[in-house]
KOLMI-34912 format. One line per 2 residues: number of its first residue (from 1); for each residue y negated, x negated, z of C-alpha. Coordinates in steps of 0.2 Angstrom, whole numbers. Layout:
BEGIN
NUM) Y:X:Z; ...
END
This chain:
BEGIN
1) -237:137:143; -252:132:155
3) -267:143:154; -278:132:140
5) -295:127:145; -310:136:141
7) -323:130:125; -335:125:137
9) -325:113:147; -328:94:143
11) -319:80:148; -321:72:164
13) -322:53:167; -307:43:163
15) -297:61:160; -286:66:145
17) -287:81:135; -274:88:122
19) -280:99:107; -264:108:102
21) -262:125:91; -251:132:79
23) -251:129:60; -266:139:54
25) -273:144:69; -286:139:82
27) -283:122:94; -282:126:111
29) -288:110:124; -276:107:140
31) -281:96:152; -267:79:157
33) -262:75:172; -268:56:175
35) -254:43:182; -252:24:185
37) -244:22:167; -256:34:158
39) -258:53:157; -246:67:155
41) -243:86:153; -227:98:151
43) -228:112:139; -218:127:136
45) -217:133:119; -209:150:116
47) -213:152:98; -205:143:86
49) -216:137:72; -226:121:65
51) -239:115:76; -251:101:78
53) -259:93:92; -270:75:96
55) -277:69:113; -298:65:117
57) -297:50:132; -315:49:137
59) -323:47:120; -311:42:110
61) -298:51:101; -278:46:98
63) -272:52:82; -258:48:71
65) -258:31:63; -245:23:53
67) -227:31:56; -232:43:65
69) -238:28:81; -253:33:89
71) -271:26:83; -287:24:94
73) -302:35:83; -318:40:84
75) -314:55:73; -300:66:76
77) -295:64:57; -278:66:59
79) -265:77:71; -250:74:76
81) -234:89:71; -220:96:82
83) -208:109:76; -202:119:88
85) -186:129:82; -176:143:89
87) -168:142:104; -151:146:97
89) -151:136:81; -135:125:80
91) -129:118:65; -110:112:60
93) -102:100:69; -91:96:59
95) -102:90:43; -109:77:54
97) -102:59:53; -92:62:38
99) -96:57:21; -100:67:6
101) -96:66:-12; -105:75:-25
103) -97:77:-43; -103:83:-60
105) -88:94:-62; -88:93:-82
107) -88:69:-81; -78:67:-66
109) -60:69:-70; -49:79:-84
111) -33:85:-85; -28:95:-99
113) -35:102:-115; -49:111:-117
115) -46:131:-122; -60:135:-141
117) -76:142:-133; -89:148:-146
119) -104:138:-145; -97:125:-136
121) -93:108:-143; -77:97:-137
123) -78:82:-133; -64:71:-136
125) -75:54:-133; -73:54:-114
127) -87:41:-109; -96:44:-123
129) -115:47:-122; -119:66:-119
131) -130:74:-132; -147:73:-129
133) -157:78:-144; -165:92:-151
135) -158:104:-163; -165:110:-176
137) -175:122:-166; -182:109:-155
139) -170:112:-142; -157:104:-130
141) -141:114:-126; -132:103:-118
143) -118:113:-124; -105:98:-126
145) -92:96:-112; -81:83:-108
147) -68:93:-99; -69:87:-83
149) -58:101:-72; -52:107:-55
151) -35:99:-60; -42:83:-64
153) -54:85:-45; -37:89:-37
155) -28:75:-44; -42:62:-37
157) -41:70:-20; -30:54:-13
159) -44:39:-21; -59:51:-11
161) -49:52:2; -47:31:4
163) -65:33:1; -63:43:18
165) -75:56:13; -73:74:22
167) -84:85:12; -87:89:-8
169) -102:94:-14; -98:103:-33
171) -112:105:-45; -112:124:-51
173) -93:128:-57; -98:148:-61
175) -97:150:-81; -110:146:-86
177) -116:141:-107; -122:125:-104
179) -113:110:-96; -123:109:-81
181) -119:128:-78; -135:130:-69
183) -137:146:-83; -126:157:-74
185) -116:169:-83; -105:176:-71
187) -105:175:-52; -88:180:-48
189) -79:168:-60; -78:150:-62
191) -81:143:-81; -63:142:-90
193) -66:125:-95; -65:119:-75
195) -51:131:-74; -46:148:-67
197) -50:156:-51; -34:152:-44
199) -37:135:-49; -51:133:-37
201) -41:142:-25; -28:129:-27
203) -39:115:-25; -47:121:-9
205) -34:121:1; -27:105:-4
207) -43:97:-2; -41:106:16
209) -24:94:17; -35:78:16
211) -47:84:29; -60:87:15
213) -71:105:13; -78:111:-4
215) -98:115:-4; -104:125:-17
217) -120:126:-28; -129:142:-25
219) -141:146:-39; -149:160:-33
221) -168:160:-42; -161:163:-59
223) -148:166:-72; -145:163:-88
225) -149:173:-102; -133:173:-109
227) -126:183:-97; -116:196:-89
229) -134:203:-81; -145:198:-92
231) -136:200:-109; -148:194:-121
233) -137:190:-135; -124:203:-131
235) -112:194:-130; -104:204:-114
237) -97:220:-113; -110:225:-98
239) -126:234:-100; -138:219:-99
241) -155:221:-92; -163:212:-108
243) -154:225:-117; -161:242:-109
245) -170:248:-94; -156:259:-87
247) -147:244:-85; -141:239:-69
249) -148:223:-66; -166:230:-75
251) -171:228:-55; -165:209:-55
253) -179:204:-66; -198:205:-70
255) -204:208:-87; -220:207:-95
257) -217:215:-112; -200:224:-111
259) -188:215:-118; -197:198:-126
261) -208:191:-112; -201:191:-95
263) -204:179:-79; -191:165:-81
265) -189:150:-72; -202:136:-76
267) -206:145:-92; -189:140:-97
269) -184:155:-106; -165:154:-107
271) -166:156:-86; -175:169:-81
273) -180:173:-65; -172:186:-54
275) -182:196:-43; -176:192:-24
277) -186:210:-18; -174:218:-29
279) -161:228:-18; -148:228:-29
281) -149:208:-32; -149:205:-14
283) -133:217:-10; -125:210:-27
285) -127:191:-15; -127:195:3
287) -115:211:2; -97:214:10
289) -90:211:-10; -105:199:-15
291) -107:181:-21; -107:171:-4
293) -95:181:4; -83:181:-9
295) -82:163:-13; -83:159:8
297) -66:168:8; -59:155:-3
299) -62:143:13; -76:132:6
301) -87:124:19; -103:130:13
303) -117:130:-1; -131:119:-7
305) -148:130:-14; -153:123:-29
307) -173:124:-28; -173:129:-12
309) -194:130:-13; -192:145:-26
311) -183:155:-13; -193:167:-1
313) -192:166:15; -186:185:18
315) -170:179:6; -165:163:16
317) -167:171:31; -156:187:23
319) -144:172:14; -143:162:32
321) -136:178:41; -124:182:28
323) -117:166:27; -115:163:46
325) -109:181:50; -95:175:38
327) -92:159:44; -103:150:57
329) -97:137:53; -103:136:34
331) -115:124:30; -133:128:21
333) -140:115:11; -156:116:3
335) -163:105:-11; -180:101:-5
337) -188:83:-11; -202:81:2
339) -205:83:20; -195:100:24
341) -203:102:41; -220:103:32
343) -218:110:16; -230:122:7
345) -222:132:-8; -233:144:-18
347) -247:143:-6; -239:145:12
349) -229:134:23; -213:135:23
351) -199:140:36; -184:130:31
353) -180:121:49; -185:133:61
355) -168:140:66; -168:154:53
357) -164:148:33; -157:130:31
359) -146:117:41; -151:104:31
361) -159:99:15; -158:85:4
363) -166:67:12; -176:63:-5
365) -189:56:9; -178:43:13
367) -169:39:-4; -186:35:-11
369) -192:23:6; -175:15:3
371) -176:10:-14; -194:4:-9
373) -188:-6:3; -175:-15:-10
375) -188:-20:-23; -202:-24:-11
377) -195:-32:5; -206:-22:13
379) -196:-16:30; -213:-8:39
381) -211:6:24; -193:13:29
383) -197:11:46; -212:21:43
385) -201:34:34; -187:36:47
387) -198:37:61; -207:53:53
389) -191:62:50; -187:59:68
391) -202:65:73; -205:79:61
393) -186:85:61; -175:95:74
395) -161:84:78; -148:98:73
397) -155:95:55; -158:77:57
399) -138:75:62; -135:82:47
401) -147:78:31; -139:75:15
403) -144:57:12; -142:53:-5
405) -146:36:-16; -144:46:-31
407) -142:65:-40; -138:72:-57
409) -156:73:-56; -161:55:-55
411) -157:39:-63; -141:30:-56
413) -145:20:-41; -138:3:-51
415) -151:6:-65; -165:10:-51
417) -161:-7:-42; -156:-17:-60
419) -175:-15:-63; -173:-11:-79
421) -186:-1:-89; -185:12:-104
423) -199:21:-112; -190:34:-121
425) -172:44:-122; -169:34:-138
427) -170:17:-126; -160:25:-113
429) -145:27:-126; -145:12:-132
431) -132:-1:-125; -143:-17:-128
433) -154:-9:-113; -140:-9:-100
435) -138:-22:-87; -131:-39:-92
437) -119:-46:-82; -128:-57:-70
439) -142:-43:-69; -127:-30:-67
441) -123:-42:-51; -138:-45:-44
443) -141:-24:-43; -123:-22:-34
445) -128:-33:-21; -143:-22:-18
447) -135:-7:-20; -124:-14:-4
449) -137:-17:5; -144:2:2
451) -131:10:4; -127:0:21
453) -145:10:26; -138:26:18
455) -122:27:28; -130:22:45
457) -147:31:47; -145:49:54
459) -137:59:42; -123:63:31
461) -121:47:16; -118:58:-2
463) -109:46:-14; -115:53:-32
465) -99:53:-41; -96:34:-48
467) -111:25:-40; -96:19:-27
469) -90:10:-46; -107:4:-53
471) -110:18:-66; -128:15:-72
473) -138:27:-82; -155:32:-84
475) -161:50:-81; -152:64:-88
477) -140:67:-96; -139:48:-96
479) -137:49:-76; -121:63:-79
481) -108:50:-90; -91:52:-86
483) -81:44:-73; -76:27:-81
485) -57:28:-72; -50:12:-85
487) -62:2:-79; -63:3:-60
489) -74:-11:-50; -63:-14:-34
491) -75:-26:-27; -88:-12:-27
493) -76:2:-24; -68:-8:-8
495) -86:-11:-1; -88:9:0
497) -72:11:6; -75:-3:21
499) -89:8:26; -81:25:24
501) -70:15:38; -81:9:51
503) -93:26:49; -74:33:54
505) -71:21:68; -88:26:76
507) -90:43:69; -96:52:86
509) -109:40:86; -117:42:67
511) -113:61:71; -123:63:85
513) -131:44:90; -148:43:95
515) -160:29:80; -166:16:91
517) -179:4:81; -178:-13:86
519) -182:-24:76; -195:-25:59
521) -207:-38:51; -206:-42:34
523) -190:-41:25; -180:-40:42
525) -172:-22:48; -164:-19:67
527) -161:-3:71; -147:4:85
529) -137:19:84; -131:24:101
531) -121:39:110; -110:39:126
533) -113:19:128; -107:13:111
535) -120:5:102; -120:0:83
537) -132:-14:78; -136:-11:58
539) -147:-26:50; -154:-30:34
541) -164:-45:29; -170:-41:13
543) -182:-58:12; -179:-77:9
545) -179:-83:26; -167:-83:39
547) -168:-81:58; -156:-79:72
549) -156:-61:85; -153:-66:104
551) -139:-55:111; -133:-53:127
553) -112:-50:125; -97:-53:112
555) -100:-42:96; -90:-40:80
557) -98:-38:63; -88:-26:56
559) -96:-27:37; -93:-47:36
561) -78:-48:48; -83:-61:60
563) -86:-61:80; -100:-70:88
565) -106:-72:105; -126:-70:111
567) -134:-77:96; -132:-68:78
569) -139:-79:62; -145:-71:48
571) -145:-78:33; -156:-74:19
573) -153:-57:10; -138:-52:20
575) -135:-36:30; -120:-30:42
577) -115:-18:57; -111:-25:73
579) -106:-19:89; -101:-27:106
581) -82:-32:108; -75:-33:128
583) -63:-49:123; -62:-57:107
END
């Protein structure tokens, strides 16, 4: 790095001066090299970390304005970020320019009978509405389970496959008491009512036959209480930690009151919250015979962290090396739902994309800036959006964000775009608040148009399991209904599968493509992904006015199936991908 200037200095006439420093510290000035088109100046950086930086030209200041596009100030109110990562930190190639499917193991699909579990209610009703109010204690179980199975997964592996999709993203399949399973019970099996551990070994490697790969949910920050470890309820033969302080896994967890008030997650107190300092936890994950190393030899292609913001940084570090000594090749997701470049967790900046913990996180940012966009018609906003991820994100990660419309934690992206409100769970159950028929169409057309945006920013698309079908439902459980395999909506289904083909046709250039913006006012969305001298042309004109793009070639539009020659019209609330064609 140059030698920074000294406190003293001050600007010359007509000279330009950078402020840069590291997150948290002191900002150094450095002095710009004036040339005919402006000023410059070429740093080294050796330490990765967050850093922040804005330019003084004479008296004015250039700070950050709206998208991250520099803005003439008088103040220097705002900087400007660059992450600077490890000079070794890859991520998988393979994840990049496919396609990912997350299910809700328990609502996708069943085969088979469900085996008598006390406590657990079977449901015979499959598409019926999941329980979702309190018992008598004031409490929600969610103890009732459809039977969704690894049997039933495996027998769907040819539709995801038309769906061209080349990775699965499982919510938790470890037994677990609930039907989320994010209470694990016991690491090292998978709940009986998905199947047996051979089961999922079963439907790992045929998955592998359809070119598709198996990521996992890691839930790392906390157990159940009804548990092999914890064993509040005794219902396990091992000695719990609830149960003695010579147990075991007493190290795991971090009580107040020995046994009845202990640190659990969110104050829920059926999860409480391990200890990550704990030796024994971490060896009991990251060891030779431990959780991510045992379920990576089954050949699944990596884990998604559930909160990822309630894991240390010491423990994703630890987690990254252990996973990647494994299997390089292992993908590490974390569920993060802002900005991961700049996050702060608990008081301190987190390290998520600096090369040591994650290879990717969930892109909430842009899920939300998409969804704007459809109800407002306001294009500046995603633009805004996609150009800070570019700026604020390495393009290792940025090739591979998770980009998602929808979760098991959010409403279903049909009832998001249907517009339709509801004030309480009693509402959200009630069929007279779904979407009518011609509301019902109006939000398919829209979820189109999103998930056009989804599928062609940089990233990889995740279908939630059913949006491809027009599932609504409001938040959960009401977003976790099952799979509704008797009634299929082909013209829905055949739009995802249309773009599952051309994302395969020009899959080295969604896996690797440089975002060019091109084009935004109003409604109207142009951008360009490009890589090796393909171009792809992705529009959206989400207003009531049509124009026409001048062109300089012969393109085909790949999403409406038509070839056109130098000038593109654009009719009103219509969207497609083109690229250029050598003959027709």
């Amino acid at each position: 790095m140059q030698t920074p200037l000294r406190e003293e200095c001050t600007a010359p006439d007509k000279d330009g001066i950078l402020f840069l420093g590291k997150d948290g510290e002191k900002r150094n000035l450095y002095l710009m090299k004036r040339t005919e088109y402006g000023w410059t100046i070429r740093l080294k950086i050796h330490d990765p970390g967050l850093y922040y930086y804005h330019f003084q030209l004479d008296t004015e200041y250039i700070v950050p304005g709206r998208g991250g596009i520099g803005k003439e100030s008088f103040l220097p109110e705002a900087e400007f970020q660059l992450t600077v990562y490890a000079k070794n930190y890859r991520t998988p190639n393979w994840f990049k320019g496919g396609i990912l499917y997350q299910i809700f193991p328990d609502r996708f699909c069943k085969k088979g009978t469900m085996p008598n579990i006390e406590g657990r209610i079977t449901r015979s009703d499959w598409g019926g509405i999941p329980n979702f109010r309190p018992d008598e204690k004031g409490k929600i179980s969610n103890n009732d389970f459809f039977g969704g199975n690894f049997k039933g997964i495996q027998s769907k592996l040819p539709y995801l496959k038309s769906l061209h999709i080349t990775a699965i993203y499982l919510n938790p399949i470890f037994e677990a008491a609930s039907n989320h399973r994010y209470d694990t019970s016991d690491y090292m099996k998978v709940d009986p009512f998905l199947g047996t551990n051979e089961d999922f070994a079963e439907l790992t490697k045929e998955a592998e036959k359809y070119g598709i790969r198996i990521i996992l949910d890691g839930v790392f920050n906390h157990t159940g209480d009804n548990s092999v470890y914890f064993n509040k309820y005794g219902k396990y033969p091992s000695l719990g930690a609830y149960q003695s302080k010579e147990s075991p896994y007493f190290s795991w967890y971090t009580f107040q009151d020995f046994p009845d008030k202990y640190s659990s997650w969110w104050g829920i107190d059926i999860l409480p919250e391990v200890n990550e300092n704990s030796a024994a936890y971490q060896e009991f994950i990251f060891g030779e015979n431990g959780v991510l190393k045992t379920w990576l030899s089954y050949g699944i292609g990596g884990y998604r962290l559930d909160v990822a913001d309630e894991l240390p940084d010491f423990f994703l570090k630890k987690l990254r090396k252990a996973v990647k000594d494994t299997n390089s090749e292992a993908m590490i997701i974390g569920e993060v739902w802002e900005d991961a470049s700049n996050k702060v967790s608990y008081s301190k900046r987190r390290e998520y994309l600096q090369g040591y913990e994650l290879d990717s996180v969930m892109n909430y940012p842009l899920k939300d800036a998409v969804i704007r966009y459809i109800i407002t018609g306001n294009a500046e906003d995603l633009a805004d959006t996609a150009r800070l991820l570019q700026d604020h994100y390495p393009k290792q990660t940025l090739d591979c964000l998770m980009n998602i419309l929808g979760t098991h934690d959010t409403a279903r992206i049909l009832t998001v775009l249907g517009e339709k409100s509801c004030y309480n769970k009693e509402e959200m159950a009630d069929e007279s608040f779904r979407l009518n028929e011609s509301e019902k169409a109006a939000a398919i057309e829209k979820v189109k148009m999103a998930a056009l945006l989804q599928y062609s920013f940089p990233g990889v698309p995740c279908i939630y399991y059913g949006d491809e079908n027009g599932t609504e439902g409001y938040i959960d459980p009401f977003c976790r209904k099952c799979f509704d395999w008797d009634n299929l909506n082909e013209d829905l289904i055949s739009y995802y599968k249309n773009l599952g083909e051309i994302r395969t046709l020009f899959r080295e250039v969604f896996a690797a493509g440089i975002y060019k913006e091109l084009y935004v006012q109003g409604g109207f969305f142009l951008f360009q992904r490009s890589y090796n001298g393909t171009r792809v042309y992705i529009y959206t004109n989400n207003s009531a006015e049509g124009l026409f793009v001048k062109l300089s070639g012969k393109f085909h539009d790949y999403l409406n199936d038509k070839n056109f020659e130098n000038i593109l019209e654009i009719k009103p609330h219509t969207f497609g991908i083109f690229s250029e064609i050598a003959n027709f």
